[in-house]
N, C-alpha and C positions, 0 to 999 in steps of 0.2 A: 375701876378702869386703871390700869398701867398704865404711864408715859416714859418717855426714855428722857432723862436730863443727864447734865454734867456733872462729874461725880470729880474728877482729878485734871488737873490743868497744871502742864508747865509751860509760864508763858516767855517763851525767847529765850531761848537754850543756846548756843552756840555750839555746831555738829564741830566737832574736834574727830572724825574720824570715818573713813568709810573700807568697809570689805568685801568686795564684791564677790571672792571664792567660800562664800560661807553659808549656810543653812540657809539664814532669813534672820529677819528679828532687828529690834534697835537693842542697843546694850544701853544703860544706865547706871551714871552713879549712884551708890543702895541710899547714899545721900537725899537726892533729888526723891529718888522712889519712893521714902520714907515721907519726908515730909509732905509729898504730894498724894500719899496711900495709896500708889500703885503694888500690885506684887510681881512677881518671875509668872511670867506667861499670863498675863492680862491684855487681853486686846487692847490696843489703841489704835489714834490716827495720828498720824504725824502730818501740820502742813509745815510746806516748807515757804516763808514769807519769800524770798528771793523768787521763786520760779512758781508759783503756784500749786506745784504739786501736792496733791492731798495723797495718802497712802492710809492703808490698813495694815497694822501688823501685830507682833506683839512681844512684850519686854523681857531680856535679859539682863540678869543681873552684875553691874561691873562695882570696884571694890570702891568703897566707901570713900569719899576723898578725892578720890583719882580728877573728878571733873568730865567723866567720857560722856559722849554722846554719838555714838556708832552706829550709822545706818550701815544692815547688812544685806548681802544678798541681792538680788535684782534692784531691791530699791535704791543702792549704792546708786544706782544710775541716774537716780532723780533729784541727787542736792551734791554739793561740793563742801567737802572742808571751811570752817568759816559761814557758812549760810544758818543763818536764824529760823531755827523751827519753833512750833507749839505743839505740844505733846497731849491731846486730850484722851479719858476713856470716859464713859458713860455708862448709866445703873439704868432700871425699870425699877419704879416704885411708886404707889398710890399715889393717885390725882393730888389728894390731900394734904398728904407726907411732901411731896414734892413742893407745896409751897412754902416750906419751910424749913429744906432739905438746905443747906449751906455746904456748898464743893469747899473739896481741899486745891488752895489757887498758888501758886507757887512762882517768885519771881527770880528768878536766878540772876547772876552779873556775866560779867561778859566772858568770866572765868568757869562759868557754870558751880559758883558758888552761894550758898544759899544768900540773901541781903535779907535783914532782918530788920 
């Protein structure tokens, strides 16, 4: 049997950015992405603690450092600059595996810099 758990987590991200005239997708620093083993074009969910809203999308790549975290596209509509999200994706893998399966959790600062 398959289950789905948490595979990559970043927890409280500060959105530095929103653009409403663009594709879709949240943009990421390859920073955050790295450490938390997301790739370019991985589904996730974005909630956003301010407002509740939860969203499906999935990630592009912004430059290493920068600090971005860009909601695009319609979902601009769902958080503001400043507002604290969590960035989750999730795997399917054996019942078994899974209980011993350790996500990549990742706590960024206020700056959306790694805190180690």
């Amino acid at each position: 049997m398959n289950i789905q758990v948490l595979k990559s987590k970043i927890h409280r991200a500060r959105l530095t950015q929103t653009e409403l005239n663009y594709v879709g997708s949240i943009t990421l620093d390859l920073a955050l992405m790295e450490a938390s083993n997301l790739i370019e074009n991985e589904k996730v969910q974005v909630l956003n603690v301010q407002t509740g809203a939860r969203l499906e999308t999935y990630v592009i790549q912004a430059p290493r450092g920068s600090g971005m975290v860009c909601l695009n596209g319609p979902a601009a509509r769902l958080a503001q600059v400043g507002d604290t999200v969590i960035i989750i994706s999730y795997c399917s893998m054996e019942f078994e595996e899974a209980k011993v399966f350790k996500p990549w959790v990742i706590f960024p600062d206020e700056h959306n810099k790694l805190v180690r």
